[in-house]
C-alpha positions as CSV (number, residue, x, y, z in Angstrom):
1,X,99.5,74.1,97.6
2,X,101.8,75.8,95.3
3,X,105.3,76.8,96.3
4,X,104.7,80.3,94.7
5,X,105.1,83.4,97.1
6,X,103.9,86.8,97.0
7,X,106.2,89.8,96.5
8,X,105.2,93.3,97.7
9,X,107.0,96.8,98.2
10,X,105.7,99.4,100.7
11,X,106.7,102.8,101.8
12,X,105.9,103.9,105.6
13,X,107.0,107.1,107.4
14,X,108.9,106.9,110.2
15,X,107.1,106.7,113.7
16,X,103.6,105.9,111.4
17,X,101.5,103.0,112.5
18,X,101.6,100.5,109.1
19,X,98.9,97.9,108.4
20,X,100.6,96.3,105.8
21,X,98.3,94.2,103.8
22,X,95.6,91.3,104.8
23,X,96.9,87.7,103.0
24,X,94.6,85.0,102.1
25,X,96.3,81.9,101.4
26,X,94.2,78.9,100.3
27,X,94.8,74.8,99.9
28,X,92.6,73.1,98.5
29,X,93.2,70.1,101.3
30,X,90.5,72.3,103.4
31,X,91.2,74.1,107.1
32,X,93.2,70.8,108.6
33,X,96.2,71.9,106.6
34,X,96.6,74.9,108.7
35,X,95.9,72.9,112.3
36,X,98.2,74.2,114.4
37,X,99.9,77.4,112.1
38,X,102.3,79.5,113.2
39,X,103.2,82.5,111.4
40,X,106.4,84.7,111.9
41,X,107.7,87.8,109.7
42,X,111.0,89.5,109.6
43,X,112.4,92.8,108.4
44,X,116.4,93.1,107.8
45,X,118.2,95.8,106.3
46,X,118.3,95.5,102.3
47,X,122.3,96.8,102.2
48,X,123.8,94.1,104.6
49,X,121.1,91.7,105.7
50,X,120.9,93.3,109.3
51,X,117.6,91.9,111.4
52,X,116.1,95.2,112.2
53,X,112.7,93.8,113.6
54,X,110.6,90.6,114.5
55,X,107.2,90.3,114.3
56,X,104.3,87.8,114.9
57,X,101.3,87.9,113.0
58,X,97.8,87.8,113.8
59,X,95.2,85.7,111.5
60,X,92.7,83.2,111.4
61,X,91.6,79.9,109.5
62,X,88.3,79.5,107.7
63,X,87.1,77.1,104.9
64,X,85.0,78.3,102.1
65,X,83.7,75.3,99.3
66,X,86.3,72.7,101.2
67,X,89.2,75.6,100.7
68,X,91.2,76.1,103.5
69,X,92.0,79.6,104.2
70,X,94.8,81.0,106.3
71,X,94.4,85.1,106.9
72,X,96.9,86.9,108.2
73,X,97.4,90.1,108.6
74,X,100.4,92.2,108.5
75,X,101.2,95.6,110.4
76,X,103.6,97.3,112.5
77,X,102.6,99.5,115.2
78,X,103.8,103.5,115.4
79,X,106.2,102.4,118.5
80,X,108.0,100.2,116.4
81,X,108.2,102.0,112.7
82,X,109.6,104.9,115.1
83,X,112.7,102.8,115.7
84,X,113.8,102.3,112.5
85,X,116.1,104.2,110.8
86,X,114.9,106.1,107.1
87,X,116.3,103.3,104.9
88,X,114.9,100.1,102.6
89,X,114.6,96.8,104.0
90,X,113.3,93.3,103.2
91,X,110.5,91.5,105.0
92,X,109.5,87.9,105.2
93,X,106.3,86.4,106.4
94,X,107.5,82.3,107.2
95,X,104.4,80.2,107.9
96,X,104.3,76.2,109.2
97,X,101.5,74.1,110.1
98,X,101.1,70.3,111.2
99,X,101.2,69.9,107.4
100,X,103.2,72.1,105.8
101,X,106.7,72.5,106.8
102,X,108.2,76.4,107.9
103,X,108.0,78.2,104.2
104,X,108.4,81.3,103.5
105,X,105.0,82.2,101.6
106,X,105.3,86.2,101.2
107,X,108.5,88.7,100.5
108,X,108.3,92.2,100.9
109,X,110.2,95.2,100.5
110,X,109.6,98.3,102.9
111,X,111.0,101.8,102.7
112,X,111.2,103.8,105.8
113,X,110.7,107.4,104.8
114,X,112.5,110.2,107.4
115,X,109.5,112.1,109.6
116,X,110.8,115.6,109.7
117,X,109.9,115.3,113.6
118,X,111.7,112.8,114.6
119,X,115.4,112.3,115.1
């Protein structure tokens, strides 16, 4: 499996449900690399590394051709977005498994936009 990881940016409004994007990340040692997964994601203010929010991620493994195929899928519910404050932050989505050791596989940049309706 490469070490490579995915890089994204996003914009949500405030107090908006956000489903993020759906990752598929393969190896090509087939599903058994993924036994026992775990996946966590983080977002922390871009201007002074503040955590802001913690999220777990739902997903599932399949195997396609012997490929080993790890789906997760990334979103933030309307509660949530609505506690944020209108600003940019950075996101993380760290992954381990009874083979692979706690990586961080995807990087993501988020901008909260202000919701005219909310304070």
């Amino acid at each position: 499996m490469s070490r490579n990881y995915i890089t994204r940016d996003h914009c949500i409004r405030r107090g908006d449900a956000w489903v993020g994007e759906i990752y598929r990340i393969k190896s090509d040692v087939g599903s058994e690399f993924w036994d026992n997964w775990v996946a966590a994601s983080q977002l922390r203010t871009a201007s002074d590394g503040t955590l802001a929010h913690t999220f777990a991620l739902d997903g599932s493994v399949t195997e396609e051709d012997g490929v080993g195929i790890l789906t997760l899928n990334l979103k933030i519910d309307a509660v949530d977005t609505a506690t944020l404050s209108a600003q940019r932050y950075v996101g993380d989505i760290e992954v381990e498994s009874d083979f692979l050791p706690k990586s961080t596989l995807v990087t993501f940049r988020v901008t909260i936009l202000p919701d005219v309706t909310r304070t």
